[in-house]
Structures are given as C-alpha cells and as structure tokens.
C-alpha positions in Angstrom: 8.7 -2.6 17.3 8.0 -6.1 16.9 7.4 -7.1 12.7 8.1 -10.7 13.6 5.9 -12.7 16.3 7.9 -15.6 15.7 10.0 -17.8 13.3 9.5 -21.8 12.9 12.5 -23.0 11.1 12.0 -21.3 7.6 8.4 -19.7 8.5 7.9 -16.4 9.6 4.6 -15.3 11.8 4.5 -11.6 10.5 2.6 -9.4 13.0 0.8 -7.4 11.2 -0.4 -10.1 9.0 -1.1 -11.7 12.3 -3.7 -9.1 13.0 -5.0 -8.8 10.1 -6.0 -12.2 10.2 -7.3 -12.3 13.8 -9.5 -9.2 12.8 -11.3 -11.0 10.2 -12.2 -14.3 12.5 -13.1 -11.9 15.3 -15.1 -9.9 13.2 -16.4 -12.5 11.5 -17.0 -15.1 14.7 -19.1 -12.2 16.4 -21.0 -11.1 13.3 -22.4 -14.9 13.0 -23.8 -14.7 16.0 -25.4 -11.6 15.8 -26.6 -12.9 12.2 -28.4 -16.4 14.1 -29.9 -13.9 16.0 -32.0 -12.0 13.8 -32.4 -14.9 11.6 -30.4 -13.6 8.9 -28.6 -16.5 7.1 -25.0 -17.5 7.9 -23.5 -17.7 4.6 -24.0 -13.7 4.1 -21.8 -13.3 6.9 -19.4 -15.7 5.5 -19.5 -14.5 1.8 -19.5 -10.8 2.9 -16.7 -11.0 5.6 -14.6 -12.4 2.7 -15.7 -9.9 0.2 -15.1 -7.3 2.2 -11.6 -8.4 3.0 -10.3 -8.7 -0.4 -12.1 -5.8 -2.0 -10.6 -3.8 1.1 -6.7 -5.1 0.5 -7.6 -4.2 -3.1 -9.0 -0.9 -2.8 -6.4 0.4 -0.2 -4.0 -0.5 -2.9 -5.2 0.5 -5.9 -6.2 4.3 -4.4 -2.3 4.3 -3.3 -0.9 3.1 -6.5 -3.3 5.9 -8.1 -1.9 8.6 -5.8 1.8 7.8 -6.4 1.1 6.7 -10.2 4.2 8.1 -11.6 6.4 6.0 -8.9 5.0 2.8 -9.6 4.6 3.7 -14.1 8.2 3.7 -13.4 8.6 0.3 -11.2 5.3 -1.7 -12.3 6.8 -4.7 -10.5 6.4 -3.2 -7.0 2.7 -2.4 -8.0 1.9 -5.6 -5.7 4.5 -6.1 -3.6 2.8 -5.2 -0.1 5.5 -6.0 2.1 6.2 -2.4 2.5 2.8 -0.8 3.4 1.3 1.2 0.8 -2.5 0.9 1.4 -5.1 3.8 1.1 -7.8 3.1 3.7 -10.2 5.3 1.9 -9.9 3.3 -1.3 -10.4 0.1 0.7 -13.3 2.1 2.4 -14.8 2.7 -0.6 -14.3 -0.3 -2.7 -15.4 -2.8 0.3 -19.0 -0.7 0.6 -19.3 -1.1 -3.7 -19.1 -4.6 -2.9 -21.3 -5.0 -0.3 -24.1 -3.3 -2.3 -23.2 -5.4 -5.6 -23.6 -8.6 -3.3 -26.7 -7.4 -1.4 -28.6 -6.4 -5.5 -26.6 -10.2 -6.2 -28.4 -12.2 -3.8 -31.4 -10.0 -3.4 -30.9 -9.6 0.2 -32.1 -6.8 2.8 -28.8 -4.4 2.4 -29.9 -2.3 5.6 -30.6 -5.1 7.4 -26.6 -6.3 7.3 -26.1 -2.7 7.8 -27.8 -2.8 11.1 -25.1 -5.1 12.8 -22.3 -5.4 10.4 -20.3 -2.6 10.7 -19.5 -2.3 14.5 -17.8 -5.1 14.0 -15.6 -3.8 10.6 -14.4 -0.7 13.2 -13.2 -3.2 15.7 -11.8 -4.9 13.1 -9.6 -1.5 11.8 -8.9 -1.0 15.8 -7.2 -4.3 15.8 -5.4 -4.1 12.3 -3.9 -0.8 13.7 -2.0 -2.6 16.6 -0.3 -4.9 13.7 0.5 -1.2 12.4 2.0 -0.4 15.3 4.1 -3.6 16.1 4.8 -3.2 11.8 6.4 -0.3 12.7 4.3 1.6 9.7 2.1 4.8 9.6 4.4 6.4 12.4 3.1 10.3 12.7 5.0 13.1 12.6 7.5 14.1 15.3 6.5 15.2 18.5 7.7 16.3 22.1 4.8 14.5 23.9 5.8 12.3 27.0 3.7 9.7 24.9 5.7 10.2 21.4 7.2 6.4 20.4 11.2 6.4 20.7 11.5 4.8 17.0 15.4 4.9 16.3 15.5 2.2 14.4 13.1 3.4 11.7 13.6 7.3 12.5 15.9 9.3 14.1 13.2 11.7 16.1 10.6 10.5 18.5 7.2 10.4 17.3 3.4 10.6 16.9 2.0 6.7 17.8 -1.0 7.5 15.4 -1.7 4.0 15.0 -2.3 4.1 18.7 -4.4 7.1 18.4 -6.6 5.7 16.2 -6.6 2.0 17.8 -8.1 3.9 21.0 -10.7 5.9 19.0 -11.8 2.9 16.8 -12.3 1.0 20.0 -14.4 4.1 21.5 -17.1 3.8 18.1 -17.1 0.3 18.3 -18.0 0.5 21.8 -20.9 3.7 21.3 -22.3 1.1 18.7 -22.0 -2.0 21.5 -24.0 0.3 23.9 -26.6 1.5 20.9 -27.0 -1.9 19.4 -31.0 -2.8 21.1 -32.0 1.0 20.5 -34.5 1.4 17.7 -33.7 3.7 15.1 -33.9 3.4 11.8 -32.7 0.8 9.2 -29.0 1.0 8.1 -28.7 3.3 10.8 -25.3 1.9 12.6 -23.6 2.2 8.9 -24.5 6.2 8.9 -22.7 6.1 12.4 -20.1 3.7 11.2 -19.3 6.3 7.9 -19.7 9.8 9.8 -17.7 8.6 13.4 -14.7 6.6 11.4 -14.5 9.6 9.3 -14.2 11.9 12.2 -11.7 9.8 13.5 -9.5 9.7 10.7 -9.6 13.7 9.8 -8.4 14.0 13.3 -5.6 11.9 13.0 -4.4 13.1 10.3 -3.5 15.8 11.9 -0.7 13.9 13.4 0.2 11.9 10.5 3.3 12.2 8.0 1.2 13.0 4.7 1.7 16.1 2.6 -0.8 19.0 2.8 -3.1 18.8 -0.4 -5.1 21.8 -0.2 -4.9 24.7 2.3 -4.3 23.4 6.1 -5.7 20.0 4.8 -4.3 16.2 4.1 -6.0 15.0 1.0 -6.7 11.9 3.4 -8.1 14.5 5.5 -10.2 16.2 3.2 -12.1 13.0 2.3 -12.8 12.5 5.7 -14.7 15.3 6.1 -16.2 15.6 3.3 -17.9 11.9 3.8 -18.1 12.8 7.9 -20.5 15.9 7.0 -22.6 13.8 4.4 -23.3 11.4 6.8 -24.0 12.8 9.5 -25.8 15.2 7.3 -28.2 11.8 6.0 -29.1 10.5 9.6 -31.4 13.2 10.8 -33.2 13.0 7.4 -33.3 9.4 7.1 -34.9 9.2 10.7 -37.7 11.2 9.7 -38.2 9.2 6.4 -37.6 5.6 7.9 -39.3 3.4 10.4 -37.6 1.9 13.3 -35.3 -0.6 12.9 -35.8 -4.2 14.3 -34.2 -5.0 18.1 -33.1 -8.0 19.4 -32.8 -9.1 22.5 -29.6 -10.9 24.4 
C-alpha cells in the first residue's frame, strides 16, 4: 500500500486525496467538452462538478455518522475527522443527485439534458477514487484464498478480497458501455437510469466480498440499497422509453 505519494519537506501528497482530486478535473475537463458540444453552458459544468463534490463528501459522511450514531454521540469530535475513512457512498449517492435537481429547479435549466452526458463521467470518476482506496489501504474485503487476494500484513494479518479493485474494473466497464452508447438516441435522462441501475448492480455484487455486517437475511444493508435502487431503475427505463422522445445526438 502506498497512503503517501510523496513528502516535500513538511507537506504530504496523500494518495487518496490525490485521486480524489484528479477525478474531479478529469471528470470535469471531459464533461466541458461534451457540454461545448451540445451548446449547453460551461458554468453548469463548473457549478455542478463542484456541487456534486461537496454534497458527495458530505453525504458519504453524514449516512456513516448516522449508521454508527452511538460511536460518534460518544466522540463528537471525530464526527469530521476523515483521515480514517468513514464515508457511505450511498449517502453521497443520494445527497449529490438532491443537489443536482435543487440546482437544475435553481437555475431553471434542462435537468435531463445534463443527465444525458453527465454521469458517465461521475462513474469514471468512482473508478478512479477507488484506486486511491486501494493505495489508502481502506475498504479491504473479506479474507479470501484466491491467487488474486492482496497480501495486506501491515493492516491485516489474513490475505484478502482487493474490492476496491473489483469495483475499479467494473466502474471502468459502465463507464465504457456508456462511451460506446453515447451517439445512440434514446430517450432524455436516459444515461442517468443506466448510470443508477448498472452502479447499483455493481455495488450489490461487491458487497458480497466486502467486510460489512449482514443487516437482514443473506443481505449487507449497503447491499440491500443497491438492489432495491438497481430494480427501480431499471424497472423506469422501459417505461420511460415508451413515454419519452429520443434524446438529442451529437456528433464527434
């Protein structure tokens, strides 16, 4: 594992802060471009990239706080220390999409519109923030006798599941399905749907690997979630394609 990138005298490049930050400028350097594309003005891309990054640090933290609430009632201080972990991604998730319909009502701006490009580009994004996960040395899965299972003796004493790998590889494969469907003409919004139903399929299926408590049955409560929101969307496209027009292509 590799926390540290480097030191400069008395700085410290973290590297999962690293990624974090080179996920937003990729993200956000692509999704400009796209944006000058369909005419779409710049500064949503700016304002939105930004409000999805805070309301997603936020979220992620607030839904973990909430789920360990007796913990952190006892030691209120470390309610915002992050340098430990502790993020949710469903509360992130969540919170980031509130946002982005507050701003869209806000500005009085075509919601599915963003929703047609943005969010290929918010599942790269996770991809990359999960290889700062993995140099972290955080969100390590369970233990595991697989010829791939990460040696980890200096945070564990068993080798284990590299879910942040899993997922990294399976982000990457959405991101690329909505590359490849990008100039196809469905309906409005209809990449978001994909976005919802295929990162929520991802993550009930790595939670099967990860260290989390059962919550109800067989199932994670992480895990839960993700099927619960994997079924509604995918539930919403077929029905939203009879009801909508075609979305707007582009070209190049």
């Amino acid at each position: 594992m590799h926390p540290v990138l480097l030191r400069l005298g008395p700085f410290t490049v973290w590297s999962y802060g690293t990624m974090l930050a080179l996920a937003f400028v990729l993200g956000t350097h692509f999704a400009l471009r796209e944006a000058r594309a369909r005419g779409i003005g710049e500064e949503h891309v700016y304002n939105l990239a930004l409000l999805f990054a805070i309301a997603g640090v936020v979220g992620s933290r607030l839904l973990h706080v909430l789920l360990n609430l007796s913990y952190y009632l006892a030691h209120p201080v470390e309610i915002l220390d992050l340098t430990n972990g502790g993020l949710a991604m469903h509360g992130g998730f969540t919170l980031a999409i509130l946002a982005g319909i507050w701003y869209t009502r806000w500005q009085r701006v075509d919601a599915w519109e963003l929703a047609d490009f943005l969010p290929k580009w918010g599942v790269l994004g996770i991809g990359i923030v999960r290889i700062g996960c993995l140099l972290k040395g955080c969100c390590f899965g369970v233990p595991g006798n697989a010829p791939w299972a990460f040696d980890c003796s200096l945070l564990h004493d068993v080798p284990r599941h590299p879910t942040q790998i899993y997922e990294m590889l399976l982000d990457f494969t959405l991101f690329g399905y909505l590359w490849v469907k990008r100039r196809h003409s469905h309906f409005k919004g209809w990449p978001s749907w994909v976005m919802v139903g295929g990162y929520s399929v991802i993550r009930a299926f790595v939670e099967i690997w990860r260290q989390e408590p059962r919550f109800w049955g067989p199932f994670k409560l992480g895990q839960l979630a993700s099927i619960i929101l994997a079924v509604a969307a995918f539930a919403m496209i077929p029905h939203l394609d009879r009801k909508r027009g075609p979305a707007r292509t582009i070209s190049g």
